[in-house]
N, C-alpha and C positions, 0 to 999 in steps of 0.2 A: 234227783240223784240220791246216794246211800253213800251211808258213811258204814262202811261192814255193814249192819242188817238193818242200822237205822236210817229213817229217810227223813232228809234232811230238807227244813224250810227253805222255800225260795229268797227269804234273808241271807239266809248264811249258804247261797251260790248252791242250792236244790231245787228239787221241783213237787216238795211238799207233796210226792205220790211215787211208788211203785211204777216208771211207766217202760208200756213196749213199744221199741219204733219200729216202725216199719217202710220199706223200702219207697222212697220216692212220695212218702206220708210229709202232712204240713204240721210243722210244730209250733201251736199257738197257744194263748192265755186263758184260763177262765178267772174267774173271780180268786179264784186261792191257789192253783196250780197249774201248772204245763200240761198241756195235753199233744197228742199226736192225733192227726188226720188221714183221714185214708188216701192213697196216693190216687191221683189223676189218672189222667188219660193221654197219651202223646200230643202237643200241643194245646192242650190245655191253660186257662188262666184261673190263679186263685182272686178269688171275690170276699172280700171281706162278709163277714157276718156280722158290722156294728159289733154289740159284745156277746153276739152266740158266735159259732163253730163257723168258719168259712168252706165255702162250696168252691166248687171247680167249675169254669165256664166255659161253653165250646166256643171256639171261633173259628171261622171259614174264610175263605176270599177266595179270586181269582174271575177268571171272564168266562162269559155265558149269555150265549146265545139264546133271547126267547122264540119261541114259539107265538104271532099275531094270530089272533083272529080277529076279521074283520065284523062287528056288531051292527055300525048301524053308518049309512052314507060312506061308505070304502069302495072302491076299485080294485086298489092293488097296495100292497103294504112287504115292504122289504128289511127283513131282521139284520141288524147287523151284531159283532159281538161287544158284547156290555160289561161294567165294572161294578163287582160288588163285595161288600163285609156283611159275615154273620158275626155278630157277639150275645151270644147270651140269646133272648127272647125277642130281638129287635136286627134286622136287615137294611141296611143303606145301599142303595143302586143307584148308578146314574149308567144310561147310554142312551144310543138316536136309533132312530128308524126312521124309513122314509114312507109315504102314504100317499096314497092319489086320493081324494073326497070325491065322490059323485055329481055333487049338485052343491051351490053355495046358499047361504044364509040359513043353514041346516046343522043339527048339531049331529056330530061326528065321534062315534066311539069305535076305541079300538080296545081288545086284551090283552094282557101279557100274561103268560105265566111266567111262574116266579122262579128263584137262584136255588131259593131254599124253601121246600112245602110250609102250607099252612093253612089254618082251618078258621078264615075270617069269621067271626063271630058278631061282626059291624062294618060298616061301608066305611067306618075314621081308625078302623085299625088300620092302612094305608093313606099316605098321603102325599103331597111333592108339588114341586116345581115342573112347570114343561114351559114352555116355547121356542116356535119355529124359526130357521134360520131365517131371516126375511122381514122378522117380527110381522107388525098388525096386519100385512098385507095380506096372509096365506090366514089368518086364525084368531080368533078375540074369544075371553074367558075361559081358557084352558084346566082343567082341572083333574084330580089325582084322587080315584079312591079303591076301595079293596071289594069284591065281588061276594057279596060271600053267598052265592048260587055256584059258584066256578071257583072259589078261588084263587082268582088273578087277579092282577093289577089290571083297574080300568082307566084309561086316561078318554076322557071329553073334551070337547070344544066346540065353536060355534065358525062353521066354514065360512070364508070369505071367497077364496079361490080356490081351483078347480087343479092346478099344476102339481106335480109331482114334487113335494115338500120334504125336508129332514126336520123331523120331531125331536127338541133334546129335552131327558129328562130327570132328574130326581128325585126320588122317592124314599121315605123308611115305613116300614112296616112291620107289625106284629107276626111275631112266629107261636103262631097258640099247638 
């Protein structure tokens, strides 16, 4: 702030600068004075900058239905709808789906595409939890990785039965 033309230190209730605000702008510190940020985007979250300038984060949610495709030992695979958050550079999802496996003692992959695009650049930029309702009986070694031929979530595991199973799972993954 200014006192008439002079501008007045952040000691004596200034902002040691000349400033312009601007609409729905974040008003933060640097090392000597107040500064204004450019304003967001509807729904948006402010993210600290440690001691630079803070950024704006997107965040999403809501339910979404994937798209399976069956890869390797499938019959028949039934999407149901799913829960997930986007924050920032990273996605959490959790839902079920149901699978039929072909043939037992075989490993068994299915795909999912994802809530919110992304250009896996590593098979551990996705990961997660799954197991079947049932537990050991329908599946043993279940596991959660990112595709990066397809860009989807791959979930494996190694068939035990042959029945028509509910897969549940959660996952977080990289949004590059």
């Amino acid at each position: 702030g200014t006192a008439g033309a002079t501008i007045l230190p952040v000691a004596n209730g200034g902002s040691n600068k000349a400033i312009t605000l601007a609409s729905g702008g974040l008003l933060y510190t640097d090392a000597d004075s107040f500064e204004v940020g450019a304003a967001g985007s509807s729904g948006q979250l402010a993210l600290s900058g440690g001691t630079g300038a803070p950024t704006w984060l997107s965040r999403a949610e809501g339910p979404y239905t994937p798209t399976i495709t069956a890869t390797a030992n499938v019959d028949a695979t039934t999407a149901f709808s799913t829960n997930y958050i986007y924050h920032g550079n990273g996605t959490s999802w959790c839902g079920i789906f149901n699978v039929d496996p072909t043939t037992t003692a075989t490993t068994t992959t299915v795909e999912l595409t994802l809530p919110v695009a992304s250009n896996f650049s590593a098979a551990n930029d996705a990961a997660g939890v799954c197991a079947f309702d049932g537990g050991l009986t329908t599946a043993t070694g279940c596991s959660i990785s990112g595709s990066v031929a397809n860009d989807k979530l791959v979930i494996s595991w190694n068939t035990v039965g042959t029945s028509n199973s509910t897969m549940r799972f959660c996952s977080t993954y990289y949004v590059h």
